[in-house]
C-alpha positions as CSV (number, residue, x, y, z in Angstrom):
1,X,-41.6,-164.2,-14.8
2,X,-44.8,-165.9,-12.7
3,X,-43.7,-167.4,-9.8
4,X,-44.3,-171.6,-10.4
5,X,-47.7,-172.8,-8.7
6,X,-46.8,-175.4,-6.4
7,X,-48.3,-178.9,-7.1
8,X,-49.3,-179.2,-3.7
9,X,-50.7,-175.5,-3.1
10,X,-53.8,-175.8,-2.8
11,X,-53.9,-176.5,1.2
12,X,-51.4,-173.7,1.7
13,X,-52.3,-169.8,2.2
14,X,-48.3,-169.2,1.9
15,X,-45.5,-170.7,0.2
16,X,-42.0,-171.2,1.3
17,X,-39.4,-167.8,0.9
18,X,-37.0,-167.9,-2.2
19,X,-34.0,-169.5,0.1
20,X,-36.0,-172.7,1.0
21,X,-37.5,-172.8,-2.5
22,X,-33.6,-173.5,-3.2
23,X,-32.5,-175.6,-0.1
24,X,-35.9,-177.6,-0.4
25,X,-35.4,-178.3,-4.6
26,X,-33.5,-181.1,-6.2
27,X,-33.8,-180.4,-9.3
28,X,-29.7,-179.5,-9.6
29,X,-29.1,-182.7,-8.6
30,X,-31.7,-184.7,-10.6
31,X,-32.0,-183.0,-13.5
32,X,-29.7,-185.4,-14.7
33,X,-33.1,-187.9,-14.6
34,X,-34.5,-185.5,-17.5
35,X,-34.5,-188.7,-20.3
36,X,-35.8,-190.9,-18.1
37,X,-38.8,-188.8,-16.3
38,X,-39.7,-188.2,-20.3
39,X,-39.4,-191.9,-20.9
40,X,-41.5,-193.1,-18.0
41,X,-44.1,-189.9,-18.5
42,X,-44.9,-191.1,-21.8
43,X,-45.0,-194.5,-21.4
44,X,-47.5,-193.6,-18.1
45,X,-50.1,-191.5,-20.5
46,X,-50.0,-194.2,-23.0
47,X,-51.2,-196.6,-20.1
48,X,-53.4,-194.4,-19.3
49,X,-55.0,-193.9,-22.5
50,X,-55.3,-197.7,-23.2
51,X,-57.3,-198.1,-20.3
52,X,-59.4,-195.5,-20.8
53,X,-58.4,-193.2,-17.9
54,X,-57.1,-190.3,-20.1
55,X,-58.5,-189.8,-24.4
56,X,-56.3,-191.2,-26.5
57,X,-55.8,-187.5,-27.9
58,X,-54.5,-186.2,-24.5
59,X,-52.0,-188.7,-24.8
60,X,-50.9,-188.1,-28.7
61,X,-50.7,-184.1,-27.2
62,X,-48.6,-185.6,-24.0
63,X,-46.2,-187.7,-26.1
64,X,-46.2,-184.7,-28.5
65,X,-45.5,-182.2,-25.9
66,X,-42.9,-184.3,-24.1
67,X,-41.2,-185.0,-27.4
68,X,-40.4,-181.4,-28.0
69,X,-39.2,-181.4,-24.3
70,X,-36.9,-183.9,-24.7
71,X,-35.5,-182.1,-27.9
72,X,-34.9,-179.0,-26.0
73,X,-33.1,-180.6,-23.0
74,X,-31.1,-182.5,-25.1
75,X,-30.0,-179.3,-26.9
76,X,-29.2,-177.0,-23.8
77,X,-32.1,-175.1,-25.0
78,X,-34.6,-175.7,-21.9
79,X,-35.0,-173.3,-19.1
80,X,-34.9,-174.9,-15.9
81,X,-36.5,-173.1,-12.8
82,X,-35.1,-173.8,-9.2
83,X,-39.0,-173.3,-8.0
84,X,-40.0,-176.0,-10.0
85,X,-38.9,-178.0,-6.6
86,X,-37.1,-181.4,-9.1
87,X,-37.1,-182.4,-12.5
88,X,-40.7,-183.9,-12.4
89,X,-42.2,-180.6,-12.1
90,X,-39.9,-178.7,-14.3
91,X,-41.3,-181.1,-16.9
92,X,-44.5,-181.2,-16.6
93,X,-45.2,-177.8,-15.5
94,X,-43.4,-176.8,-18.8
95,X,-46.0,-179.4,-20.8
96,X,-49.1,-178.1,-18.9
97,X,-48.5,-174.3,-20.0
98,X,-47.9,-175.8,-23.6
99,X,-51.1,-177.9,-24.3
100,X,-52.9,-177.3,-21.4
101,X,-55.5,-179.2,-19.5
102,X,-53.8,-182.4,-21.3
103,X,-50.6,-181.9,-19.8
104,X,-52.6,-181.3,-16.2
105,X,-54.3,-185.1,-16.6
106,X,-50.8,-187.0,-17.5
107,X,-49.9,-187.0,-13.4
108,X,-53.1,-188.9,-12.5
109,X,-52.2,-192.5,-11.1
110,X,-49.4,-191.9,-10.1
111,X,-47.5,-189.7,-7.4
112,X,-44.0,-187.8,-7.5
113,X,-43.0,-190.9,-5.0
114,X,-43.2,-193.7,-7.7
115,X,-42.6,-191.1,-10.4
116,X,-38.6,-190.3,-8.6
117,X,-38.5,-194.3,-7.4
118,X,-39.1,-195.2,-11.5
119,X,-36.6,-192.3,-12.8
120,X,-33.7,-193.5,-10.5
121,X,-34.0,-197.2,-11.0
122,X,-34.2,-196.5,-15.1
123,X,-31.1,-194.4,-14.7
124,X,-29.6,-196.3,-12.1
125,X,-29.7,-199.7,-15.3
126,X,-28.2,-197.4,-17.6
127,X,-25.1,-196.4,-15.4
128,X,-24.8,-199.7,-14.2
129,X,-25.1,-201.0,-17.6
130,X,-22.6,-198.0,-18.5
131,X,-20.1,-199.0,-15.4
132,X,-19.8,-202.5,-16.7
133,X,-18.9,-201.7,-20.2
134,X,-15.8,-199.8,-18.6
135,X,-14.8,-202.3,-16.6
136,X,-15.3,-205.1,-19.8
137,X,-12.7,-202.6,-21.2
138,X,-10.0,-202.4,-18.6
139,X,-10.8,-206.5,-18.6
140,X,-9.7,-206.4,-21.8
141,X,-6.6,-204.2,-21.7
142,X,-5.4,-206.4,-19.0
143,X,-5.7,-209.4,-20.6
144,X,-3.9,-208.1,-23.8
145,X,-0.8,-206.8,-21.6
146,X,-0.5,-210.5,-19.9
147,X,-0.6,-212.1,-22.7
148,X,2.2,-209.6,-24.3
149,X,4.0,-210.4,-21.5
150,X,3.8,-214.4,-20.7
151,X,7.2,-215.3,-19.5
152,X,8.6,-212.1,-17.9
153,X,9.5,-212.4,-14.9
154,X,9.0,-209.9,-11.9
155,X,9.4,-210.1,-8.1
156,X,6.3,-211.2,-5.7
157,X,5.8,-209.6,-2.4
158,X,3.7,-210.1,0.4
159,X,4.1,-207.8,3.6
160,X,6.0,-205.4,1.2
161,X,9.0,-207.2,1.1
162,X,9.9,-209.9,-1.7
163,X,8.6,-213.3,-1.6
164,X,8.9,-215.3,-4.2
165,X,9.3,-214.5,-7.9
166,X,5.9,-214.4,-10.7
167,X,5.1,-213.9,-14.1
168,X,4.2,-210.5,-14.6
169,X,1.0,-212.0,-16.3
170,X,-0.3,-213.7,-13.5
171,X,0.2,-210.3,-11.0
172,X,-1.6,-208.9,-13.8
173,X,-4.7,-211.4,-13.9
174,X,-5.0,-210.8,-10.2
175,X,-6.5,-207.4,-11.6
176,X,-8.5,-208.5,-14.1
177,X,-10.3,-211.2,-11.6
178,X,-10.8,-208.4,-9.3
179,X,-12.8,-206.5,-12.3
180,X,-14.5,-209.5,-12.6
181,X,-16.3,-209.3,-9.7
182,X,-16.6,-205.9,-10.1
183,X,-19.0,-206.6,-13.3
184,X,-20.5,-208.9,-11.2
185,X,-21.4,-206.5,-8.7
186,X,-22.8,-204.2,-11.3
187,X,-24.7,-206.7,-13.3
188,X,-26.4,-207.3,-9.6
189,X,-26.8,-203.8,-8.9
190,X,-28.7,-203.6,-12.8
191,X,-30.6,-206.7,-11.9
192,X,-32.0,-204.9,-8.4
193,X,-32.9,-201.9,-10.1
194,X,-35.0,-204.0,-12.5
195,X,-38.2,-203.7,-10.8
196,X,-40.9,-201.8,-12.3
197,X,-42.7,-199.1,-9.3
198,X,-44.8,-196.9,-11.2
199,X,-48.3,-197.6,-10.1
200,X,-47.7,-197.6,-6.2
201,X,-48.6,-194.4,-6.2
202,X,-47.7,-192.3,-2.8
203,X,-47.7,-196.0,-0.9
204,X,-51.2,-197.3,-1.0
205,X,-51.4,-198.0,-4.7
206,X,-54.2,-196.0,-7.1
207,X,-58.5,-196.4,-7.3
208,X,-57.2,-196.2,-11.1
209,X,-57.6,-199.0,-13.5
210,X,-54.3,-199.2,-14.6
211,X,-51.8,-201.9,-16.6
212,X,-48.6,-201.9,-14.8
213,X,-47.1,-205.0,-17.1
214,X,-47.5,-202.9,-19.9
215,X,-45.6,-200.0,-18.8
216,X,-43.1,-202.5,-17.4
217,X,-43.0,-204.1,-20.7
218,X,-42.7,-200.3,-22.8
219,X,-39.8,-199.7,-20.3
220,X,-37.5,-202.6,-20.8
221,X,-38.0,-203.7,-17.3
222,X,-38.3,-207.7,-16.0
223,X,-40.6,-207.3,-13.6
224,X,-43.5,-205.1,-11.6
225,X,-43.1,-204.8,-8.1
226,X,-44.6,-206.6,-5.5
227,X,-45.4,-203.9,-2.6
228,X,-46.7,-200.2,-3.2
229,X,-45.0,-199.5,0.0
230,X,-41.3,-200.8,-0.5
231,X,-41.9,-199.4,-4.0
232,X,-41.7,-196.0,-3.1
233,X,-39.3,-196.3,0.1
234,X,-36.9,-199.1,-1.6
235,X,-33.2,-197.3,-2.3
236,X,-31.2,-200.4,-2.5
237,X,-30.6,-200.7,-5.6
238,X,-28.9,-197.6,-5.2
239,X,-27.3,-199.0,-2.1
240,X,-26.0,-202.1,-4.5
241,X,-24.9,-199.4,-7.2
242,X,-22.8,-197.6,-4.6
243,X,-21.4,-200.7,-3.4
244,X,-20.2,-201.6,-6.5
245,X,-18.9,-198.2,-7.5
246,X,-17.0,-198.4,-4.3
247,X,-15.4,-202.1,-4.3
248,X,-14.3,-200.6,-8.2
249,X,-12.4,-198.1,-6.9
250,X,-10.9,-199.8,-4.1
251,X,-9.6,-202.5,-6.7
252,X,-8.5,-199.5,-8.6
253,X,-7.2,-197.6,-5.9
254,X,-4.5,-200.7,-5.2
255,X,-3.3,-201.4,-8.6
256,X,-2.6,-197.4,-8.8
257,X,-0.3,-197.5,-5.1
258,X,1.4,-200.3,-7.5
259,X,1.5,-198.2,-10.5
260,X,3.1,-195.1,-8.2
261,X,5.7,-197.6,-6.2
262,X,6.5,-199.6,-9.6
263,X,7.2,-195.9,-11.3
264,X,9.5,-194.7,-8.7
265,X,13.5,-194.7,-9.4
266,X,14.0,-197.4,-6.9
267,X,11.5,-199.8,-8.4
268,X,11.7,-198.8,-11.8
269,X,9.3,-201.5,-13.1
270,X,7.4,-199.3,-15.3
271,X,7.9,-196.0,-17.0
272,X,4.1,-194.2,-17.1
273,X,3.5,-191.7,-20.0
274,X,3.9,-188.4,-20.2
275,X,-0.1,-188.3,-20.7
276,X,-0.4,-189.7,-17.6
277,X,2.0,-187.7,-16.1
278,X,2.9,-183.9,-14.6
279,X,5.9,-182.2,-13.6
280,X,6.5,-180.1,-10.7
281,X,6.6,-176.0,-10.2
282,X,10.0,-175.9,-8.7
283,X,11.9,-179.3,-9.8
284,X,12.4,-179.4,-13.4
285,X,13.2,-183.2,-13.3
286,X,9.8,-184.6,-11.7
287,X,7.8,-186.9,-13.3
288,X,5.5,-187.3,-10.5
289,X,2.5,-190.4,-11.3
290,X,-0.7,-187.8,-10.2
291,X,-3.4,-189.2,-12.3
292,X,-2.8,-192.5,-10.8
293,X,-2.3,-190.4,-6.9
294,X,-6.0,-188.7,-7.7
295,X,-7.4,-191.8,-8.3
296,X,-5.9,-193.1,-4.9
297,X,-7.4,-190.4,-3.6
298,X,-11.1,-190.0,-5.0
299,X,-11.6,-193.8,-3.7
300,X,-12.6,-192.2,-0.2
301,X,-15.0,-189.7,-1.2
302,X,-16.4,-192.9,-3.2
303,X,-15.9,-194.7,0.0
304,X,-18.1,-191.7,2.1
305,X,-20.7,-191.8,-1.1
306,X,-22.1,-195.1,-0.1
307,X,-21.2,-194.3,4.1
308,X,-23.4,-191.4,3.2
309,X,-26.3,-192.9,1.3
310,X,-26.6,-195.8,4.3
311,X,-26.5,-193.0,7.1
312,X,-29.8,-191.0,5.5
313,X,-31.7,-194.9,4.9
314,X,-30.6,-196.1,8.6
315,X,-33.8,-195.4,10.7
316,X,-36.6,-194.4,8.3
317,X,-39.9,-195.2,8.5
318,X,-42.2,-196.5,5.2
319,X,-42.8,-195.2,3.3
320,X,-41.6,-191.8,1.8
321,X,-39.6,-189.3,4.1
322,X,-38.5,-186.2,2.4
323,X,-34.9,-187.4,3.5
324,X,-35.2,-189.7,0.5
325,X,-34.4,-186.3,-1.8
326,X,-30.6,-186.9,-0.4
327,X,-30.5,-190.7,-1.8
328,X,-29.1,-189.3,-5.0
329,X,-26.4,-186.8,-5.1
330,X,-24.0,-189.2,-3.4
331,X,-24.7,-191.9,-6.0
332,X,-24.1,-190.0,-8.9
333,X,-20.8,-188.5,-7.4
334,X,-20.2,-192.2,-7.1
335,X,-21.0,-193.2,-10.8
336,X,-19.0,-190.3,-12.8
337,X,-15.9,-190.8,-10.5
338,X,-15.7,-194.7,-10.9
339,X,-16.8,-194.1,-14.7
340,X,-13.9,-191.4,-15.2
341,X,-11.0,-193.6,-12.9
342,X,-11.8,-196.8,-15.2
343,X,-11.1,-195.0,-17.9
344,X,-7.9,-193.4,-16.5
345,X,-6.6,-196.6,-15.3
346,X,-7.4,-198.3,-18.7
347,X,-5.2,-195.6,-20.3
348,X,-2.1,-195.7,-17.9
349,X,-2.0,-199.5,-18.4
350,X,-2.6,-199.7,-21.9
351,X,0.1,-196.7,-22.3
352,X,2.5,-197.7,-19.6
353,X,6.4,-199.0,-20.6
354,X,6.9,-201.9,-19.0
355,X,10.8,-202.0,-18.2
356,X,10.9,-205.8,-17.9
357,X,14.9,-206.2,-17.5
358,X,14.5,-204.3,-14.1
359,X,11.7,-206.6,-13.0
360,X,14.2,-209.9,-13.9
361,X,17.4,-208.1,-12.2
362,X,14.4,-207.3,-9.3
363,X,13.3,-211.3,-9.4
364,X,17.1,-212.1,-8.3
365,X,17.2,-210.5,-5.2
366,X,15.8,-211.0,-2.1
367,X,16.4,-214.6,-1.8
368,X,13.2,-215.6,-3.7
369,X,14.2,-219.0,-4.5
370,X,14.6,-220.1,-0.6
371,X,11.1,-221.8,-0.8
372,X,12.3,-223.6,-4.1
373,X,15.4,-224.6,-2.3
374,X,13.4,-226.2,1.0
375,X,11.0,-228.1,-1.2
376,X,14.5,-229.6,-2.7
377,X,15.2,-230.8,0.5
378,X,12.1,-232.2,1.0
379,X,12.5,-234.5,-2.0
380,X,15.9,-235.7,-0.7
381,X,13.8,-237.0,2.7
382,X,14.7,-233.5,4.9
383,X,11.3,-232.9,6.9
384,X,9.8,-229.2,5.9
385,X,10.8,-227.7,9.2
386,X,14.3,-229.2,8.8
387,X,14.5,-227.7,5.5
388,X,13.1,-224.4,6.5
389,X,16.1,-224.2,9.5
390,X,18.9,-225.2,6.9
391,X,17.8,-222.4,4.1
392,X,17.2,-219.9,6.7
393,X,20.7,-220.4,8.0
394,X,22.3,-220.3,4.4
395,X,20.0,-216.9,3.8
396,X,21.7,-215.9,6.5
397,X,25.3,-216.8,5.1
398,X,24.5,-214.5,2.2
399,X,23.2,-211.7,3.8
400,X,26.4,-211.5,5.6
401,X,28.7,-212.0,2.2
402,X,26.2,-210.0,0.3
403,X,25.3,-212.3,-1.9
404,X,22.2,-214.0,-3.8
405,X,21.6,-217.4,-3.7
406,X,21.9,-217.4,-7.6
407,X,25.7,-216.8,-6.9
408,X,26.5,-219.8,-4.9
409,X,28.6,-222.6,-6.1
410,X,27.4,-226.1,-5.5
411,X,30.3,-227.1,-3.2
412,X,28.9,-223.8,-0.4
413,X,26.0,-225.6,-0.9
414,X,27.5,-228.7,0.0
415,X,29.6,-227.0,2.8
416,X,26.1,-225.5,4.7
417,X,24.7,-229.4,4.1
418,X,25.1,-232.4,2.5
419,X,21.7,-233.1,1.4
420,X,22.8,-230.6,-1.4
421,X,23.7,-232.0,-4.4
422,X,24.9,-230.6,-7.7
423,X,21.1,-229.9,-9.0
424,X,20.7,-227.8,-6.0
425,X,22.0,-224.7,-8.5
426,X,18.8,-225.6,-10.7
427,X,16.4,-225.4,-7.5
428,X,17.2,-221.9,-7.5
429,X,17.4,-220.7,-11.2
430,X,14.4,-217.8,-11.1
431,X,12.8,-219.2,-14.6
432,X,12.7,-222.8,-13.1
433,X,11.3,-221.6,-9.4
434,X,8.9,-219.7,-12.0
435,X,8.1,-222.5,-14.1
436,X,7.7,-225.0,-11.7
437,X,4.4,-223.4,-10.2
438,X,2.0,-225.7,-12.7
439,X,-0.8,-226.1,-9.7
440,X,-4.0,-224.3,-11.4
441,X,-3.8,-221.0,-10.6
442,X,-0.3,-220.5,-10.0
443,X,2.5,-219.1,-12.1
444,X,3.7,-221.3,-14.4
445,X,3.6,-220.0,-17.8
446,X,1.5,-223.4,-18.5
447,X,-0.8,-222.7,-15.6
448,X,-1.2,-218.6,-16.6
449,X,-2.2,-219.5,-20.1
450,X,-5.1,-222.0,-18.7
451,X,-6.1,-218.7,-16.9
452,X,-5.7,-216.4,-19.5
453,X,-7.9,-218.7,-21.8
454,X,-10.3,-219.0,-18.4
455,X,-10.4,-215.1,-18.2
456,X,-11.3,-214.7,-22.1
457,X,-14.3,-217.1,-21.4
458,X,-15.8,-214.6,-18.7
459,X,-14.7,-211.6,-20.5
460,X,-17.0,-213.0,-23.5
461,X,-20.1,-214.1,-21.1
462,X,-19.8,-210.7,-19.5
463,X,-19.8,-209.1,-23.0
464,X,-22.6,-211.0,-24.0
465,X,-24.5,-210.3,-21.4
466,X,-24.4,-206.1,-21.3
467,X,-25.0,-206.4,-25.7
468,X,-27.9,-207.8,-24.4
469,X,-29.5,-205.1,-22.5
470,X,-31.9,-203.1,-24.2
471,X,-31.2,-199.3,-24.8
């Protein structure tokens, strides 16, 4: 096999040895850019050919040859060539020995550092794109489960200890708000990508009468970018598509440490499937919650993904530095980990048994209905702070009879003080301490089905807008 004549050879009397050919190259990394670096190549020569920089039979030859390419990539029948440096060469060096001089004239006006900047912001739509149709999805699992369970009943915590009692709905929706940002941050991080660079050139632009609007337009993009310069040297869209990759899987990351503490034989909240589920090598009883572990655990490489990516931007001169090449690698890691743990996460929830008479018996202890039992003291005149002292000490009462508040008769009420009436024994009833949070937003079953109908409403304008997008 002929070694590959480098693009740039022509200064050079030697080339670089076989080992930095490989530690130089990118193409194992963004090969993944093939569809794309077709896309914009053919779009480029038509451009070209409508202005009159290239015959219009050069082009039909490029688009020809490309079109075959693209076949053969797409079929795992392509041979790549680590000398080939990156997918842009691979490609075009395979289209030059194919039709020749044609294939040699498809690379003027334009440089390998607009060429890369248009391949990753075209791929970087499509995951984000991608990313947000996964989260629509888990959006949409979570809103089915809260509305399957309106009325259940489970223990609130803050600080890890119990708090005051919810509907399992609403801890629910506090997920699915969560993801909603998260679509957010990808329809942002689509958005920044959507800036058309070809036509910069290395950084000065081209002497080349070319159309950039019209390659913009044959490429789905919204716009053509302002400066030649930040063209080639801009990665934060990428920077935005990390971001939101990593916020995901942060959200994601907590509502699995629920998922593993909820599964555990103390909790007992939920009972995961065996899908989503191993056993141990030694302990034939284990049950052990590791797809929802792994995801806990891939959130830091996610986290070092985007660490990484602002480490190799911070200090760079414009335009193009070859430390650019290492803008990639991190950011797909990024994409196919959050892509794959939305997916898991969908599945565990949307599979999960939710055991909801443990979450009740777990909504009775803990003295969750002391907050309930103040504000009832408020209304018979008590100031807050007063109210607060008197709970606290009748808390106290039951911890040392180990009791619940729930078991309490209306005359030990009485006995700790006499603002207590009769009706005190309602203050503390889990369902009403439940029901009684009607402020929007709360936990009221009244005030959880104006979010669930408020969560639907975004769910649809996010759906809308990703069928928008053009393919």
């Amino acid at each position: 096999m002929a070694e590959a004549k480098k693009p740039w050879g022509g200064r050079f009397e030697a080339s670089p040895s076989e080992f930095l050919d490989a530690y130089g190259a990118s193409l194992p990394v963004d090969k993944r850019m093939w569809a794309e670096d077709i896309k914009g190549s053919i779009a480029h020569a038509r451009m070209l050919a409508k202005q009159g920089v290239i015959t219009a039979t050069d082009a039909d030859a490029i688009e020809a040859g490309l079109s075959e390419i693209f076949r053969e990539i797409r079929d795992g029948e392509f041979e790549f060539r680590i000398a080939d440096e990156d997918i842009h060469m691979a490609i075009e060096r395979t289209l030059t020995e194919r039709i020749g001089q044609a294939g040699g004239r498809l690379h003027t006006a334009r440089s390998r550092n607009d060429q890369v900047a248009l391949d990753a912001r075209l791929y970087a739509k499509t995951q984000a794109a991608a990313l947000a149709r996964a989260t629509l999805a888990m959006r949409t699992t979570i809103i089915d489960l809260a509305r399957q369970h309106l009325g259940h009943v489970m223990p609130g915590y803050t600080h890890m200890q119990k708090a005051q009692p919810v509907l399992f709905s609403h801890h629910l929706l506090a997920y699915y708000w969560m993801l909603s940002r998260d679509t957010t941050r990808m329809r942002h991080a689509y958005e920044a990508a959507d800036s058309m660079p070809l036509g910069s050139a290395a950084l000065a632009g081209t002497t080349f009468p070319i159309d950039r609007q019209y390659v913009a337009d044959r490429l789905g993009f919204s716009e053509v970018s302002a400066n030649s310069m930040d063209s080639v040297s801009d990665r934060d869209f990428l920077l935005d598509l990390g971001y939101a990759c990593t916020v995901t899987m942060v959200h994601l990351s907590r509502l699995c440490e629920e998922l593993i503490l909820w599964s555990t034989e103390e909790f007992g909240f939920i009972t995961m499937d065996d899908t989503y589920s191993t056993g141990s090598s030694i302990m034939p009883q284990k049950k052990n919650p590791d797809f929802a572990e792994l995801t806990r655990g891939k959130t830091g490489r996610v986290v070092g993904d985007l660490v990484g990516l602002l480490t190799v931007l911070k200090g760079l001169p414009l335009a193009y530095n070859k430390d650019m090449q290492e803008d990639k690698e991190g950011v797909f890691d990024a994409i196919d980990t959050t892509l794959d743990a939305l997916v898991v996460c969908d599945g565990m929830l949307s599979s999960m048994r939710v055991n909801t008479g443990r979450m009740l018996a777990g909504a009775r202890g803990g003295f969750m209905a002391a907050t309930d039992l103040a504000d009832y003291l408020v209304g018979t005149g008590m100031p807050f702070r007063d109210a607060h002292e008197v709970v606290g000490r009748l808390v106290l009462e039951c911890e040392k009879t180990n009791r619940t508040l729930q078991e309490l008769s209306a005359e030990e009420f009485g006995q700790v003080d006499a603002a207590f009436g009769p009706d005190a024994l309602g203050a503390v009833d889990i369902q009403n301490v439940v029901a009684k949070r009607v402020s929007e937003g709360g936990t009221g079953a009244d005030a959880v089905m104006v979010q669930l109908d408020r969560a639907a409403s975004t769910l649809d304008a996010d759906s809308a807008w990703v069928e928008s997008l053009r393919d």
